[in-house]
C-alpha positions as CSV (number, residue, x, y, z in Angstrom):
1,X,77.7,-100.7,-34.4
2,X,79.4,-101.5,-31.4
3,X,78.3,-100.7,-27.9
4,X,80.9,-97.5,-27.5
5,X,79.4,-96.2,-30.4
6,X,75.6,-96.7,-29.5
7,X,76.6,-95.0,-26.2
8,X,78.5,-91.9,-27.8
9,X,75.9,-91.3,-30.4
10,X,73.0,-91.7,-27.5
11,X,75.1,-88.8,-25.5
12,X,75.4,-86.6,-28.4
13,X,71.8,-87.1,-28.9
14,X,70.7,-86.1,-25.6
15,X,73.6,-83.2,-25.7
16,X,71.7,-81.8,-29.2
17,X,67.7,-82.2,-27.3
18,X,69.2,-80.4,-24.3
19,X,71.0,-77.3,-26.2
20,X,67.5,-77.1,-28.5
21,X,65.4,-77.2,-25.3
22,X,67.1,-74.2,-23.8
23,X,67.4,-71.9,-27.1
24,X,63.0,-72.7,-27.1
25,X,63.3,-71.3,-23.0
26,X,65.7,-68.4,-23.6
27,X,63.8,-67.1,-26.8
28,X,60.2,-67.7,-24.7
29,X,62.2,-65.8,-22.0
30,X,63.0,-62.9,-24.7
31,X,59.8,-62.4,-26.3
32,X,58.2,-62.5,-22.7
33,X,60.6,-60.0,-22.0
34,X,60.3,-57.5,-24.8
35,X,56.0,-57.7,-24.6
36,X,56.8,-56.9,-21.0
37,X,58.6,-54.1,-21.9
38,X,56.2,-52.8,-24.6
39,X,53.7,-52.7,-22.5
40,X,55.0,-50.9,-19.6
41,X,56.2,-48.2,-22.6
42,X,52.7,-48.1,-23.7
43,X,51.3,-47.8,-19.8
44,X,54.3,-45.0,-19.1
45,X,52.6,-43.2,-21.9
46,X,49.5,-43.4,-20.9
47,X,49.9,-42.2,-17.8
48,X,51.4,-39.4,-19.0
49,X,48.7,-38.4,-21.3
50,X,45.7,-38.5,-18.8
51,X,48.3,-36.9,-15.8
52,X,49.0,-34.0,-19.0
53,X,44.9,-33.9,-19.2
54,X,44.4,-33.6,-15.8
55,X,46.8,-30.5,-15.8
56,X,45.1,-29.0,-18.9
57,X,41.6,-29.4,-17.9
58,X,42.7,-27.5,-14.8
59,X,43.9,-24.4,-16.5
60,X,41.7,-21.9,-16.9
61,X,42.0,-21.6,-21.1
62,X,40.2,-18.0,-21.5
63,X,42.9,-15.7,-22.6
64,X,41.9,-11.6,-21.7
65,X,44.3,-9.2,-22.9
66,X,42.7,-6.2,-20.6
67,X,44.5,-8.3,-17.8
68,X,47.5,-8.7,-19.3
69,X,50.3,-6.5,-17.6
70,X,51.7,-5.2,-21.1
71,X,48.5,-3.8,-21.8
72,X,48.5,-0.2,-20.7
73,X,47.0,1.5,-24.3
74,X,44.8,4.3,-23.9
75,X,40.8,3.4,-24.1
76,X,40.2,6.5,-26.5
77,X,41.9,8.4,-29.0
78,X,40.7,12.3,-29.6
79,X,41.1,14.6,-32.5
80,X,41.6,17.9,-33.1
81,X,39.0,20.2,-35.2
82,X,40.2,20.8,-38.4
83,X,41.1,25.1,-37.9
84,X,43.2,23.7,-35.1
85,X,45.7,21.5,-36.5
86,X,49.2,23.1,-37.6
87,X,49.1,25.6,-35.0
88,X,52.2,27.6,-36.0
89,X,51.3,28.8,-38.8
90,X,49.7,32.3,-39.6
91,X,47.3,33.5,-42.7
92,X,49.6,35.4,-45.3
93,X,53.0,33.9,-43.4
94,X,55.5,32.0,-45.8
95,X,55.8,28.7,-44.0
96,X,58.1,24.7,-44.9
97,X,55.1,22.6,-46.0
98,X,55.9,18.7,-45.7
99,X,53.3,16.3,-46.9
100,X,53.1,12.8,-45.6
101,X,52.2,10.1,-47.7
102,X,50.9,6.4,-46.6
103,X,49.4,3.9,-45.5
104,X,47.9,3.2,-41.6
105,X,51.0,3.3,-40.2
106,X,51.3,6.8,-41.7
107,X,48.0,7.6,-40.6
108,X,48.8,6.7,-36.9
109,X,46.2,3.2,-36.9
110,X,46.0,2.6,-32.7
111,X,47.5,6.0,-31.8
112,X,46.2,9.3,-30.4
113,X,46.5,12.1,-33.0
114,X,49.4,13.7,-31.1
115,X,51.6,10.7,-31.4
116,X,51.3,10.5,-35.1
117,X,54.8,11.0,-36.1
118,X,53.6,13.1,-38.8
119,X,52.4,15.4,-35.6
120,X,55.6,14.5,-34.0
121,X,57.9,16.1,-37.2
122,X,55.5,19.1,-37.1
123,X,56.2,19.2,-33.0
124,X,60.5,18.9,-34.2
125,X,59.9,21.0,-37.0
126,X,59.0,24.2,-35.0
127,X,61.4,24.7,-31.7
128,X,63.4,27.0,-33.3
129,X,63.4,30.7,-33.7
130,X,64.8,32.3,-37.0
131,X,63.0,30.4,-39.7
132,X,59.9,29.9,-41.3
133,X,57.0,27.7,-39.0
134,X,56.3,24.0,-40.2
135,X,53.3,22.6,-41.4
136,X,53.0,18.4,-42.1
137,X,50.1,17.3,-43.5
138,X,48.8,13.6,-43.8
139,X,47.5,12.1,-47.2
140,X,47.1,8.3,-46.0
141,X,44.5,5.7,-45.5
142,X,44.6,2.0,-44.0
143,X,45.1,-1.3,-46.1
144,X,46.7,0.5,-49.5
145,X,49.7,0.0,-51.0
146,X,52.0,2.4,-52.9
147,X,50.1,2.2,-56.2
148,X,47.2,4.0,-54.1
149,X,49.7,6.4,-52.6
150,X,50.4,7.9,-56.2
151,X,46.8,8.9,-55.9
152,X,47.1,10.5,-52.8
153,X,50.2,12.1,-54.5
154,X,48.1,13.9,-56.7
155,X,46.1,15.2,-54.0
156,X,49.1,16.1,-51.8
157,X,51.2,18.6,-54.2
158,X,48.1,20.7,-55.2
159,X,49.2,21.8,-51.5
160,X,52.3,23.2,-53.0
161,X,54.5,21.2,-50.5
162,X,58.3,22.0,-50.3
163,X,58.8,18.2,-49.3
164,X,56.8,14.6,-49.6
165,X,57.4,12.2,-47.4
166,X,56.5,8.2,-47.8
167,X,56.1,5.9,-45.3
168,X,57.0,2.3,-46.7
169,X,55.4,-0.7,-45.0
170,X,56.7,-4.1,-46.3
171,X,53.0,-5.1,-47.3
172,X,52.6,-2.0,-49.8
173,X,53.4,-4.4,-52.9
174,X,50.4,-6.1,-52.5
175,X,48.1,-5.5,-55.4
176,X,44.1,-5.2,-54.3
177,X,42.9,-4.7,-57.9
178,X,44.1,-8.5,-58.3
179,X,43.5,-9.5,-54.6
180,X,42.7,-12.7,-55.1
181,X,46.3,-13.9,-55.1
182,X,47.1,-12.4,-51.9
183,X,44.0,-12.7,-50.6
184,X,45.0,-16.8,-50.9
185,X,48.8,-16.3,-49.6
186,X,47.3,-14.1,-46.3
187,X,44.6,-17.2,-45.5
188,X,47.2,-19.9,-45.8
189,X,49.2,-17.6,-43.1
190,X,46.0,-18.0,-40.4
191,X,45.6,-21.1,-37.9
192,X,43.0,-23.5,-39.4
193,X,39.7,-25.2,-37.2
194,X,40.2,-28.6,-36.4
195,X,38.1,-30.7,-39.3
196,X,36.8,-34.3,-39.4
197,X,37.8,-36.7,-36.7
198,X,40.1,-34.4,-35.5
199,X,37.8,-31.8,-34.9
200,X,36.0,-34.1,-32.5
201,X,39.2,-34.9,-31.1
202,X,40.2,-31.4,-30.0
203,X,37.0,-31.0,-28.5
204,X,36.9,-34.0,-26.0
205,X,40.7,-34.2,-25.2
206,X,42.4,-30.9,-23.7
207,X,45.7,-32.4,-24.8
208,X,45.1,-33.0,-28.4
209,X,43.7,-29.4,-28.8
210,X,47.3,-28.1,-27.5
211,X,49.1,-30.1,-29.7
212,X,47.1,-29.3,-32.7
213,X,47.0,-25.7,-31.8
214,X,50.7,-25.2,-31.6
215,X,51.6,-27.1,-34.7
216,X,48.8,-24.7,-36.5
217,X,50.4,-21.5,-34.9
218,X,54.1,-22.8,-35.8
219,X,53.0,-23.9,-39.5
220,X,51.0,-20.4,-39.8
221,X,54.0,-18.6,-38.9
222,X,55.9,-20.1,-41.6
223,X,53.2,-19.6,-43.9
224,X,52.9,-15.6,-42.7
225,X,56.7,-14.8,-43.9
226,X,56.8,-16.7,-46.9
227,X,53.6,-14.5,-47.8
228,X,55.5,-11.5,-47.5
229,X,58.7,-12.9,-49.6
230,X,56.0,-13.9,-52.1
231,X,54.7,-10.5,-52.4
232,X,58.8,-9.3,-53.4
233,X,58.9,-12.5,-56.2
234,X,60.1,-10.7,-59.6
235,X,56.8,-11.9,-61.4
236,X,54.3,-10.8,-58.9
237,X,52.4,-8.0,-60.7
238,X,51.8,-6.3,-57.2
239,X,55.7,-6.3,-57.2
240,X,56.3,-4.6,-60.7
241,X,53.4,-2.0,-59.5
242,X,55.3,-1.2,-56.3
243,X,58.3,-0.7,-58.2
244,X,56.2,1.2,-61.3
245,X,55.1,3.5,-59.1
246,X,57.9,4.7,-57.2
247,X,59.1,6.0,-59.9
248,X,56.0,7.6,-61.0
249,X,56.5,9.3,-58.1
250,X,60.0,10.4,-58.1
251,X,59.6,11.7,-61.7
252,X,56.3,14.0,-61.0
253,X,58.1,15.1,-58.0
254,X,61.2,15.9,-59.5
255,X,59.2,17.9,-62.2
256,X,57.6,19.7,-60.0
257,X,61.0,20.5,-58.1
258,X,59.8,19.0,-54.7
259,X,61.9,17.3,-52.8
260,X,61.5,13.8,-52.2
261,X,62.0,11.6,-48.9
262,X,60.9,7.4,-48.0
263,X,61.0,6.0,-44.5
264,X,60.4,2.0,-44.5
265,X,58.8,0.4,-41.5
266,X,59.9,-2.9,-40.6
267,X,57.2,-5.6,-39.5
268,X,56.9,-4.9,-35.8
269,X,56.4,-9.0,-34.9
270,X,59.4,-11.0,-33.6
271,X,62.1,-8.4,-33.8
272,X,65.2,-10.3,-32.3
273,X,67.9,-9.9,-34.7
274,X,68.2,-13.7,-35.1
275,X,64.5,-13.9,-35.8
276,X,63.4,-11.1,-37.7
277,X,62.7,-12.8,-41.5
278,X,62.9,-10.2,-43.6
279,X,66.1,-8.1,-43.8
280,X,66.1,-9.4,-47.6
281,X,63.0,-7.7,-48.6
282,X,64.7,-4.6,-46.8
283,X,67.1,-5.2,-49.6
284,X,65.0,-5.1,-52.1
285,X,63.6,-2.2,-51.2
286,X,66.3,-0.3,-50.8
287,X,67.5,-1.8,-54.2
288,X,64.4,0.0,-56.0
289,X,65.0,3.3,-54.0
290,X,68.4,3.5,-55.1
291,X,67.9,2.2,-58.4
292,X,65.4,5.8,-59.3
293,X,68.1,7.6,-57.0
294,X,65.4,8.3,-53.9
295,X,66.8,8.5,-50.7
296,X,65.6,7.0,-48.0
297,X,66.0,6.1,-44.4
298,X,65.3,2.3,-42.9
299,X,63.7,2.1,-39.2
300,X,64.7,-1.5,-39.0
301,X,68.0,-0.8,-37.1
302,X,66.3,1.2,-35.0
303,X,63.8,-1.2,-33.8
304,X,65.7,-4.4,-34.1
305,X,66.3,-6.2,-30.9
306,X,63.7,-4.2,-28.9
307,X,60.4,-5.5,-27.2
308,X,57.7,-5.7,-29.7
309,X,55.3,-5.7,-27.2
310,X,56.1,-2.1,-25.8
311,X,55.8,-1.2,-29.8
312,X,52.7,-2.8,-31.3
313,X,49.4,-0.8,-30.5
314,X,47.6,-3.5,-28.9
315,X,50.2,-6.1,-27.9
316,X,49.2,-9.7,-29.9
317,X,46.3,-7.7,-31.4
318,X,47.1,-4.7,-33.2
319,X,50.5,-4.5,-35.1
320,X,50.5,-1.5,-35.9
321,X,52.9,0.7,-34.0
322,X,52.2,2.2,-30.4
323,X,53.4,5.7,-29.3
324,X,56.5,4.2,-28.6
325,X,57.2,2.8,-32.0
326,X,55.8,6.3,-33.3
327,X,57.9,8.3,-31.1
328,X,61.1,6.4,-32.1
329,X,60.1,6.6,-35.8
330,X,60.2,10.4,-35.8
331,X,63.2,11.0,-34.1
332,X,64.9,8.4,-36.9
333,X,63.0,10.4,-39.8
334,X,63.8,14.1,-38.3
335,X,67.6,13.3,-38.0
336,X,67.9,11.5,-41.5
337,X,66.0,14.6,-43.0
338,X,68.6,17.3,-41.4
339,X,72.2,14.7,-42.2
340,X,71.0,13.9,-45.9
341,X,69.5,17.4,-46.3
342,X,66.5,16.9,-47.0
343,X,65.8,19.6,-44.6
344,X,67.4,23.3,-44.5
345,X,70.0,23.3,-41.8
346,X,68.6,26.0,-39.5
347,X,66.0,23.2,-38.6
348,X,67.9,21.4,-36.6
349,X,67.3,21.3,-32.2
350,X,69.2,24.1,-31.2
351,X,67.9,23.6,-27.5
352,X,68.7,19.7,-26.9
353,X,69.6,17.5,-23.7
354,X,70.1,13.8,-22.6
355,X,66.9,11.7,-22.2
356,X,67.1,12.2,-18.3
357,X,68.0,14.9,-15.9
358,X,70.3,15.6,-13.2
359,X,71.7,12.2,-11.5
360,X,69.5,10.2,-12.8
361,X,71.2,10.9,-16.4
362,X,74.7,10.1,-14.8
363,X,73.4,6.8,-13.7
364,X,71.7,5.9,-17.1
365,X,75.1,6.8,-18.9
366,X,76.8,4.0,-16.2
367,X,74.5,1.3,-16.8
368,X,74.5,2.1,-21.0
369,X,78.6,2.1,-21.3
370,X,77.5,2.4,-24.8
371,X,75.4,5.5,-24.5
372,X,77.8,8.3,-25.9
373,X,75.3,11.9,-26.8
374,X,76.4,13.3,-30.0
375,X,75.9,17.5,-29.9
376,X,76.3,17.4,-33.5
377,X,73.2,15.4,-34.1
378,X,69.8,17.5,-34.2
């Protein structure tokens, strides 16, 4: 090999040592680089989990409704004695007897007696002069479903009523002779204690108990309206009872030639139109009504979109409907009696006026554009 050669091959040599030698420094450089990096992710995080601690451990965690400013319900409710309730009727009189059928929304659970809208109908019932006083009488108890109201049925027409009235709450399919199904579908829709390590976690770190908290409250949430579509599943026997029933119902009635009336409640949670989970089971419902040819009146698009904290008894607490809630219900139920007839005409308002007086009402009327009062409605 001559000296040119040795030479070249030397230079290459050193060329090929060089190039290796800086490929070792620039990946050093990289994986210094990236580990760097890493850990000033890591440290970023950190930070942010004591400063989130900090912040947590500084806010006061008890939770009192009494001072929350929605919370306005009444600390009693009082009753009238027995000889005092249906005032405007008279011994020997002929008088429209309505019975009211139910559950504890029927029964007005959270309400004074007054605002019952079973009271409320009696109130609408008997403003006018020229026809027979009104008595409504309640047959309902909390936590029963329809299957129980055929009982109270029973009860009710010995009255001799001209007209029975059912209030539907979406929960009335559930079967309590077999409660051990639903029973297991209503726990699975509760927040669930911390357990194990994680229990221990939630107790020393303020910021793990938020977390775990709100991923309990969101997966309970889920849980609570699947347990109500569960409760409408074909081959639910609390389903086939609901549905059993009704027509139980509508055939004594009918036999007896009283006339028959349903109002459904809708579940007085999250009640924004895009939220509210359960306009199917509305159609289910009104699927069975129609199907035994009972007519009925739904509340939901009257309570849709509006506050459900002004219409829950005790707001976060109690769901069962306030005054308000009440107080809207019976003005739906009174006017769907009198259009589908369910009533005798001479029932309706003859006395009526807009919600507000004087200039007051003009302004209410500007800032509702929508607002249009109908004199043909009761």
């Amino acid at each position: 090999m001559s000296d040119e050669e040795k030479k070249l091959k030397l230079a290459l040599k050193r060329d090929e040592d060089t190039r290796i030698s800086k490929k070792r420094r620039a990946s050093s450089g990289s994986s210094g680089g990236l580990v760097g990096k890493v850990g000033l992710l890591v440290f970023t995080l950190l930070l942010c989990l004591v400063c989130a601690e900090v912040v947590l451990r500084g806010q006061k965690s008890e939770f009192s409704i009494a001072t929350d400013p929605n919370y306005d319900r009444q600390e009693r409710n009082y009753y009238p004695a027995e000889g005092r309730q249906n005032p405007w009727i008279r011994e020997g009189e002929e008088y429209l007897r309505v019975a009211v059928v139910g559950d504890s929304f029927t029964n007005g659970a959270g309400v004074p007696y007054q605002d019952k809208y079973a009271v409320r109908l009696e109130n609408l019932l008997n403003l006018n002069d020229g026809v027979p006083p009104a008595a409504v009488k309640i047959w309902a108890k909390g936590g029963t479903s329809t299957y129980d109201h055929y009982r109270y049925l029973e009860h009710a027409v010995e009255w001799e009523p001209d007209i029975v009235i059912l209030g539907i709450c979406l929960n009335d399919a559930e079967d309590h002779q077999k409660n051990q199904t639903h029973s297991a579908w209503r726990a699975d829709g509760l927040p669930k204690p911390p357990e194990g390590f994680m229990k221990w976690l939630t107790s020393w770190s303020k910021v793990a108990s938020f977390v775990y908290t709100k991923k309990e409250v969101v997966r309970a949430m889920k849980s609570h309206e699947q347990y109500y579509q569960k409760l409408y599943q074909e081959d639910y026997h609390g389903y086939k009872k609901f549905q059993g029933f009704l027509g139980e119902m509508k055939k004594e009635l009918d036999k007896r030639d009283i006339k028959f009336f349903v109002m459904i409640w809708p579940l007085l949670g999250d009640l924004k139109t895009e939220n509210y989970s359960f306009h199917n089971i509305h159609e289910i419902v009104h699927g069975v009504l129609d199907g035994y040819g009972i007519p009925y009146v739904d509340l939901l698009p009257a309570f849709i979109g509006k506050s459900s904290t002004r219409l829950q008894a005790i707001p976060y607490v109690d769901g069962h409907p306030s005054e308000i809630g009440q107080r809207i219900a019976t003005e739906v139920l009174y006017r769907a009696l009198i259009e589908q007839k369910i009533l005798p005409a001479g029932y309706a308002a003859q006395h009526k006026g807009g919600p507000i007086a004087g200039d007051y009402s003009r302004w209410y009327k500007k800032l509702n554009p929508t607002l249009v009062e109908d004199q043909s409605k009761p």
